[in-house]
N, C-alpha and C positions, 0 to 999 in steps of 0.2 A: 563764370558761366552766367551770362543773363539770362532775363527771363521775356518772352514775346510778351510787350504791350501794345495793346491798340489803342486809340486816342479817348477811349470812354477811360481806361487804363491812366493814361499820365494826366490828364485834367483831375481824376479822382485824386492822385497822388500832388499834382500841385495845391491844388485845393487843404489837402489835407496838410502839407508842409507849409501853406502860408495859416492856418487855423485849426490845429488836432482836435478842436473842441467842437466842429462842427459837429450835428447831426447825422445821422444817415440819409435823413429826410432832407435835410437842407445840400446835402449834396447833389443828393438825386436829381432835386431840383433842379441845381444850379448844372449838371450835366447831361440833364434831357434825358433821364431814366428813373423808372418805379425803383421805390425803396426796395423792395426784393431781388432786384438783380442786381443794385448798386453795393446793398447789405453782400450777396456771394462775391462780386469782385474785389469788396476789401476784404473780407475773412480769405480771397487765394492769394492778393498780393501779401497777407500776412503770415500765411502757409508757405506762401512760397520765399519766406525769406524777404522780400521787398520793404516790406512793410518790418525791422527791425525791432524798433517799439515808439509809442508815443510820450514825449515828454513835456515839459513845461520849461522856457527859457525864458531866463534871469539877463537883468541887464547889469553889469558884474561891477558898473561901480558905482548903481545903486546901492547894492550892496557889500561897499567898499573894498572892491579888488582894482582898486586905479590904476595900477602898474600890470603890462603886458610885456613878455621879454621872450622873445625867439632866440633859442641856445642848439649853439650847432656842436654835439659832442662828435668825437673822434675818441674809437676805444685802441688800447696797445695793443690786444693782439685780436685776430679776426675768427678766431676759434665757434665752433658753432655753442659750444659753452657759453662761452662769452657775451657773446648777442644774446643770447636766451637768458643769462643771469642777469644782464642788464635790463633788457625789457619786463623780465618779473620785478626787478626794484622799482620803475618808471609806473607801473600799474598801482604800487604802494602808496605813492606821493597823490596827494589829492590837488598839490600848485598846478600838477602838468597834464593841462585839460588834451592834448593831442602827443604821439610818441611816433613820428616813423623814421620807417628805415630808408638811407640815401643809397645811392650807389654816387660813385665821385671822392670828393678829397674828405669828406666827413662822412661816418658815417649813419646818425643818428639828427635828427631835426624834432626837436622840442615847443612846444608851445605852453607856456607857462604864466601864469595870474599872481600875484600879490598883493596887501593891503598897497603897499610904495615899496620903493629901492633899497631902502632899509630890510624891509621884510624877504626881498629877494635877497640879499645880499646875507641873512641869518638862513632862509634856504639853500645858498648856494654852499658855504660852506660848515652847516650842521647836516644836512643830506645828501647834498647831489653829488660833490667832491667826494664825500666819503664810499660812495658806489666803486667797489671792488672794479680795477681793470681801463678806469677814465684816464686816459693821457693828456687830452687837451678840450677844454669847452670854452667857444668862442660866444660871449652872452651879446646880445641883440638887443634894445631896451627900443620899443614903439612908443614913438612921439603922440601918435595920434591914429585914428583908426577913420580907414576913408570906405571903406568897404568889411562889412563881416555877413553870412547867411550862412545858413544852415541847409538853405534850400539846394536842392541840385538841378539843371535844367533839362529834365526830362520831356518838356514840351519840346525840345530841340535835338532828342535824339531820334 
């Protein structure tokens, strides 16, 4: 379900995903609105869900997670068990910064972080094989990263 924004709306919300740490003042500013109405439209898009929460992002191989590995699993059976006890494991593991569901020949798409290859490779089979129900995981190892945001282009919806 979305939510109607107007353009005072995703400028706030651009703004805010290229810089959480602005002001409410420096927004206002920068959107052509008093701090008091700018302050109520970010307390609705955070009422209303929109606004999720705000964090602080790390550049991961500053802080030595140099290895990035997309794993495409495929579970044996498709039981709604199944999907639910896997996705509860996948929430446990702190490697696997993203977890969704495919529809297609796999049905799970993994995004996962490590110091290096080695260190996935002590992930892959000290945890993630050991996940009740795994038939086949096809690992992905990224050379190089040409593109990563966080951001969403809500100036273009």
């Amino acid at each position: 379900m979305s939510v109607a924004l107007d353009n005072y709306d995703k400028r706030i919300l651009q703004l805010l995903q290229e810089d959480s740490s602005l002001s409410t003042a420096e927004i206002a500013e920068r959107v052509g609105l008093s701090q008091s109405p700018c302050w109520r439209r970010i307390q609705r898009l955070k009422d209303e869900g929109v606004i999720r929460r705000q964090v602080t992002l790390l550049d991961r191989r500053k802080v030595g997670l140099n290895a990035q590995i997309f794993a495409q699993v495929k579970l044996n059976a498709h039981g709604r068990s199944n999907l639910t006890e896997f996705a509860e494991a996948m929430q446990a593991f702190p490697e696997v910064l993203e977890c969704h569901v495919l529809m297609g020949a796999v049905d799970f798409m993994l995004r996962i972080v490590t110091r290096d290859i080695e260190a996935y490779e002590r992930f892959f089979f000290e945890k993630l094989s050991l996940v009740p129900g795994i038939q086949e995981v096809n690992s992905i190892v990224a050379l190089s990263e040409i593109k990563s945001t966080t951001s969403l282009p809500v100036g273009e919806a």
